[in-house]
C-alpha positions as CSV (number, residue, x, y, z in Angstrom):
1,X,-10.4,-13.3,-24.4
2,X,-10.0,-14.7,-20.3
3,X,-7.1,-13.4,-18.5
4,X,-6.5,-17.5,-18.4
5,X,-6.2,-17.1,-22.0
6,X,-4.5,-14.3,-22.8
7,X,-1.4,-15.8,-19.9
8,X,-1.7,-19.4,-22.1
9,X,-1.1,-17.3,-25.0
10,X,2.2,-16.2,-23.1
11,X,0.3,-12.0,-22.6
12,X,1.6,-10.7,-19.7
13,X,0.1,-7.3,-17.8
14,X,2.2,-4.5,-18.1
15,X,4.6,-3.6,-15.0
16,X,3.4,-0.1,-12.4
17,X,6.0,2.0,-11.7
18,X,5.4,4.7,-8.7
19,X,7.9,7.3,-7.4
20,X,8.3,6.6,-3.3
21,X,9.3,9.3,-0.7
22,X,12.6,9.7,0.1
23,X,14.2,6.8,2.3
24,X,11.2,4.4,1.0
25,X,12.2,1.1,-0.9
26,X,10.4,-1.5,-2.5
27,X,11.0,-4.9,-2.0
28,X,9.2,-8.6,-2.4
29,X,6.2,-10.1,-0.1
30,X,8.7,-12.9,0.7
31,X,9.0,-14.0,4.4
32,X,12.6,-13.2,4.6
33,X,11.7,-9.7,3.5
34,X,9.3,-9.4,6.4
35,X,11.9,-10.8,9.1
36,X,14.8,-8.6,7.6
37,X,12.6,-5.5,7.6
38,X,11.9,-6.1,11.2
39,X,15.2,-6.9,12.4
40,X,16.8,-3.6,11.1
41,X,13.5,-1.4,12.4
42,X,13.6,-2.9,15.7
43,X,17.3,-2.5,16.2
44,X,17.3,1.3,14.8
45,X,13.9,2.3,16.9
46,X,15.4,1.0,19.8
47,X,19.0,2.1,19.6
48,X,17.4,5.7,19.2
49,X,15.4,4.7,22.7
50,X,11.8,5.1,20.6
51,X,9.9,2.0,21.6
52,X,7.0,4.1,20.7
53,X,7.9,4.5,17.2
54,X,8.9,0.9,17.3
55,X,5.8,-0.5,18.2
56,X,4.1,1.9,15.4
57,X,6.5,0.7,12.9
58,X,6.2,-3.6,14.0
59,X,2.3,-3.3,13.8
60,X,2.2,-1.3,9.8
61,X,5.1,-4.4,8.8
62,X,2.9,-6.7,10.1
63,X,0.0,-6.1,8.9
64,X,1.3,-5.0,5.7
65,X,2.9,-8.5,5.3
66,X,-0.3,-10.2,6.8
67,X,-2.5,-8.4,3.8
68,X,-0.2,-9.5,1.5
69,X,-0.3,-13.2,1.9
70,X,-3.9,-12.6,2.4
71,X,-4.0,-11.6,-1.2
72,X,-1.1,-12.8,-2.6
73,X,0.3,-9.6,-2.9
74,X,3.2,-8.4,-5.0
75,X,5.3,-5.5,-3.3
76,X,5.5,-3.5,-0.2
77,X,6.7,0.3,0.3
78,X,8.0,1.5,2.9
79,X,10.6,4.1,4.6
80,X,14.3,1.6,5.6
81,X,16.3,4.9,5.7
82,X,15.7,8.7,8.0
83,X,17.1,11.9,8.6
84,X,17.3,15.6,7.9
85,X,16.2,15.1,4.0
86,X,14.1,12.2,5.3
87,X,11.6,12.8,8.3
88,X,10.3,9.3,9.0
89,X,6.6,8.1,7.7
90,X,4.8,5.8,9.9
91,X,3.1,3.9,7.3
92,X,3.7,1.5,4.3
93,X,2.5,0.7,1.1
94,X,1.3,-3.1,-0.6
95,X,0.6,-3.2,-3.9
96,X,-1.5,-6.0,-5.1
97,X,-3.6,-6.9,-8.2
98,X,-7.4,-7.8,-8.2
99,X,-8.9,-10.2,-10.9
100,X,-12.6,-11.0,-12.2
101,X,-13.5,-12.6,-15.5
102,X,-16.4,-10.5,-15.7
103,X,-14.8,-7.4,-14.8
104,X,-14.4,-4.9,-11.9
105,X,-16.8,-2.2,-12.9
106,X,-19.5,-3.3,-10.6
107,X,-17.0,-4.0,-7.5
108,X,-15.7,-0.1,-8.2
109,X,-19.5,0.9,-8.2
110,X,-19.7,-0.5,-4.9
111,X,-16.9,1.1,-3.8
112,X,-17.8,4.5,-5.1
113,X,-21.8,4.1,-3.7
114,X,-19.3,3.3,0.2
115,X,-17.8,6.6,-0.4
116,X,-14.9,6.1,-2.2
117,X,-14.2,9.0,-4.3
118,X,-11.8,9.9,-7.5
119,X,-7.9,10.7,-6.0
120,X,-7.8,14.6,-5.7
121,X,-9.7,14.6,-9.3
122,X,-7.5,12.0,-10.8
123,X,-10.3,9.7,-12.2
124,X,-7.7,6.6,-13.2
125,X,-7.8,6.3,-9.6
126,X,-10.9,5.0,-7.0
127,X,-9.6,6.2,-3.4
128,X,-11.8,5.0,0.0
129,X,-10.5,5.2,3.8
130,X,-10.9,3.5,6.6
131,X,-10.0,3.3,10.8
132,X,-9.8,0.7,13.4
133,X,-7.7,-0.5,16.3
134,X,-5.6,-3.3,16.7
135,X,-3.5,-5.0,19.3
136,X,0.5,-5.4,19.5
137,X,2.2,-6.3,22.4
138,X,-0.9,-5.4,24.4
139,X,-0.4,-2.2,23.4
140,X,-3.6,-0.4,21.5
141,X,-3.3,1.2,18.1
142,X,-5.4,3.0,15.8
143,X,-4.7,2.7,12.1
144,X,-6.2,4.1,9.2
145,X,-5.6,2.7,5.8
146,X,-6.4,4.1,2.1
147,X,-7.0,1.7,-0.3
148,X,-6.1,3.0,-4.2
149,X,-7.5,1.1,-7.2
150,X,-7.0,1.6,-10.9
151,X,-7.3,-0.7,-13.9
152,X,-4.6,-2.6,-15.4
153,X,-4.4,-1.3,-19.0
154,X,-5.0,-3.5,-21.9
155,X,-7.3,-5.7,-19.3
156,X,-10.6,-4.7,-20.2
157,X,-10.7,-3.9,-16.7
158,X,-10.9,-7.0,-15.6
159,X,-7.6,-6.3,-13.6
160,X,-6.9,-3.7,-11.6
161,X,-3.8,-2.6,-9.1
162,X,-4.6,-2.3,-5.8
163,X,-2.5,-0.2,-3.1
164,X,-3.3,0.0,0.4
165,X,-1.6,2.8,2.5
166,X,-1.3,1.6,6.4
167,X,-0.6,4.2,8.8
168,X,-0.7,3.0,12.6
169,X,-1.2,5.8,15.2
170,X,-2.2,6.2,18.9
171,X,-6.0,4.8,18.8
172,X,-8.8,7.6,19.1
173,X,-6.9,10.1,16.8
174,X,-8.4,13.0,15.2
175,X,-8.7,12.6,12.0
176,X,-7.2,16.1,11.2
177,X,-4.3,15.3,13.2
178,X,-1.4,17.1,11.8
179,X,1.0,14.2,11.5
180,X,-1.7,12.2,10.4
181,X,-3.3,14.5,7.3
182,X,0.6,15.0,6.3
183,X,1.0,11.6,6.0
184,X,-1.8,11.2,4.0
185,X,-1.2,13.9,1.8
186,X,2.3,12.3,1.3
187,X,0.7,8.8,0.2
188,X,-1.8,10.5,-2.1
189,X,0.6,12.2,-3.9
190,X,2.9,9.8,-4.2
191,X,0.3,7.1,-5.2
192,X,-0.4,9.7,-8.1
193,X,3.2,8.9,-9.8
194,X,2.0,5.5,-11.0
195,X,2.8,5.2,-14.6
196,X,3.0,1.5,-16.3
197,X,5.6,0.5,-18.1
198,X,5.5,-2.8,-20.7
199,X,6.5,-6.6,-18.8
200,X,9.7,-7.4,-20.1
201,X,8.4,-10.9,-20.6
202,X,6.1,-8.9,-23.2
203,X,8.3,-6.6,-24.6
């Protein structure tokens, strides 16, 4: 049976849910989103006098919403709230799901022959990394973003969930930066909560 199929026939994919740091929510890939989320980050970044963090925090909404409409994405994580219980994370999360009638075993076997490796053992999960540098404001950053895929059950594996983590920081970076491994230890872990649930349109 074609995905085409199975949606004509009214099947609908079941629904991820993940467990998000604290201060994270998730929201739509809508425009008004995007502007909303930068609004309140600009006005809180600069209020505290952290341009810095600001500029960090515009380029991973950016591109996060970018990638989205790239992909017609369906959500994006991300830290709104801070404080003693919540140290900020500079990154975000967008979650999106991939599609091929003939299924995705052979795009994951490219992945994996890249260097993409199982998540900390978890095999539901294919996990690769990557690092480049970007431009905002004239102002250089690095960022480094993990992509996470898994297969949509009940697809055959001809769907799968994609989540990219973005994390924007000061270009040239080590690698084993503290802040930076942190963060990425954060993501993984977090990205390791997924669980799926049934659509309610299916249920």
């Amino acid at each position: 049976m074609t995905t085409s199929l199975r949606e004509a026939l009214g099947a609908t994919d079941p629904q991820f849910d993940i467990t998000l740091p604290a201060g994270w929510v998730r929201m739509d890939a809508s425009d008004a989103s995007r502007d909303a989320l930068l609004a309140q980050a600009r006005a809180r970044f600069l209020t505290a006098q952290r341009p810095d963090l600001w500029a960090q925090v515009r380029a991973s909404i950016d591109r996060a919403f970018e990638e989205l409409r790239r992909v017609r994405g369906e959500a994006i994580m991300l830290q709104l709230e801070s404080g003693d219980d919540a140290p900020f994370v500079p990154a975000s999360i967008t979650a999106t799901i991939l599609s091929a009638e003939q299924g995705l075993d052979d795009h994951m076997a490219q992945l994996i022959a890249g260097g993409a490796t199982a998540l900390d053992g978890d095999r539901r999960f294919v996990r690769s990394e990557s690092t480049d540098e970007v431009s905002q404001d004239g102002v250089r950053l690095g960022v480094t973003t993990v992509h996470y895929f898994t297969p949509v059950p009940g697809t055959r594996r001809r769907r799968a969930l994609a989540l990219s983590a973005v994390m924007p920081h000061p270009p040239g970076i080590d690698p084993d930066d503290r802040l930076l491994a942190a963060t990425r230890l954060l993501l993984d872990a977090h990205v390791s909560t997924v669980r799926w649930r049934r659509s309610e349109a299916g249920a």
